[in-house]
N, C-alpha and C positions, 0 to 999 in steps of 0.2 A: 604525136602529141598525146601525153597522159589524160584521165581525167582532173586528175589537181591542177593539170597547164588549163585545160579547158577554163574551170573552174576561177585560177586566178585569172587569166586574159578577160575573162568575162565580170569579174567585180571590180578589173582594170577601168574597162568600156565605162562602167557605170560610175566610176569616183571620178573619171575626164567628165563624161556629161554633167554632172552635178557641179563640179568647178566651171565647167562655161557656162551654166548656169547663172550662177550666183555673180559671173564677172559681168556677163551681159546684167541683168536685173541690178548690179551694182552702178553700172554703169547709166540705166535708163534713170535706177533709182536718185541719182547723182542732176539731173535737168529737170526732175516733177518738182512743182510748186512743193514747199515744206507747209503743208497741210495735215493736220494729224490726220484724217481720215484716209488719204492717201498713201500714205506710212503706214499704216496697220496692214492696208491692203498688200500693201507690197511683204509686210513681215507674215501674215498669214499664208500669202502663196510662196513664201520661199520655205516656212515652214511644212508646208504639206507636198513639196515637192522634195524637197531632205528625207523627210518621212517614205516618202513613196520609192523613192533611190534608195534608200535603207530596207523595207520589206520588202522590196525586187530581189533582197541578195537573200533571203530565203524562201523564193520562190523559182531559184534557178533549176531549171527542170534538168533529171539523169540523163546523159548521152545515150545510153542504153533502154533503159524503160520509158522516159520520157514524162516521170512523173517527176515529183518538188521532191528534192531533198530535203528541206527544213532544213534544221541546224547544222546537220552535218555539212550542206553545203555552202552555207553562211560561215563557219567556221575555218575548213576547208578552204574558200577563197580568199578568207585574208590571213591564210597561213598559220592557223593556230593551231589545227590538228596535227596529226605527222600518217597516222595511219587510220582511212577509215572506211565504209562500204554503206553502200547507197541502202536506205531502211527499207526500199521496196522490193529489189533486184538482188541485192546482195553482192554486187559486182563493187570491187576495189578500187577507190581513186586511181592505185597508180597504177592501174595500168593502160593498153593504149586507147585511144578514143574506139567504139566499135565502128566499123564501116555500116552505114545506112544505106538501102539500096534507094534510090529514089522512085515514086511513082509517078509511072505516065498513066 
C-alpha cells in the first residue's frame, strides 16, 4: 500500500465516522422536545464535531516521520494533488507504506 492509499483509506475512516455521526444525532435529534435551546445544542455539537473531522484531515500524521503533513496531506487524501512529499521527510506519497518495526 502507497502512501496516497494510506492517506485516502484514512480521510475514507473519517467522512464514514462523521456520516454515522450526523445519522445517529439525526436520529436522537428527531425524539428531543422541539425546544430552541435544545436545537442550538444539538446544532453547536454537530458543528464542532464537522469542524474537528475536518482539522483531523490535516493533522494526519507521515507514515515515515510520524509528524502532520498539513496541507499536503489534507489535499493528498481527497485526491487533489497528483504528486507530492511529506514537508518534513521528504519522502513521496506514492510510494510504498515504510515498514515500522514495533517496540517491545
Amino acid at each position: 500500500m502507497t502512501i496516497r492509499q494510506h492517506l485516502r483509506r484514512r480521510s475514507d475512516r473519517y467522512a464514514t465516522l462523521a456520516f454515522a455521526f450526523l445519522l445517529i444525532v439525526g436520529v436522537v435529534a428527531g425524539y428531543t422536545p422541539r425546544i430552541l435551546a435544545i436545537r442550538i445544542v444539538f446544532a453547536v455539537l454537530i458543528g464542532v464535531v464537522l469542524l474537528a473531522a475536518f482539522w483531523s484531515l490535516f493533522e494526519i500524521p507521515c507514515p515515515n516521520c510520524r509528524k502532520s503533513m498539513g496541507s499536503t496531506g489534507f489535499w493528498v487524501s481527497v485526491g487533489r494533488k497528483s504528486a507530492e512529499r511529506c514537508p518534513h521527510c521528504d519522502i513521496s506519497v506514492d510510494i510504498d507504506v515504510p515498514n515500522r518495526e514495533t517496540k517491545k
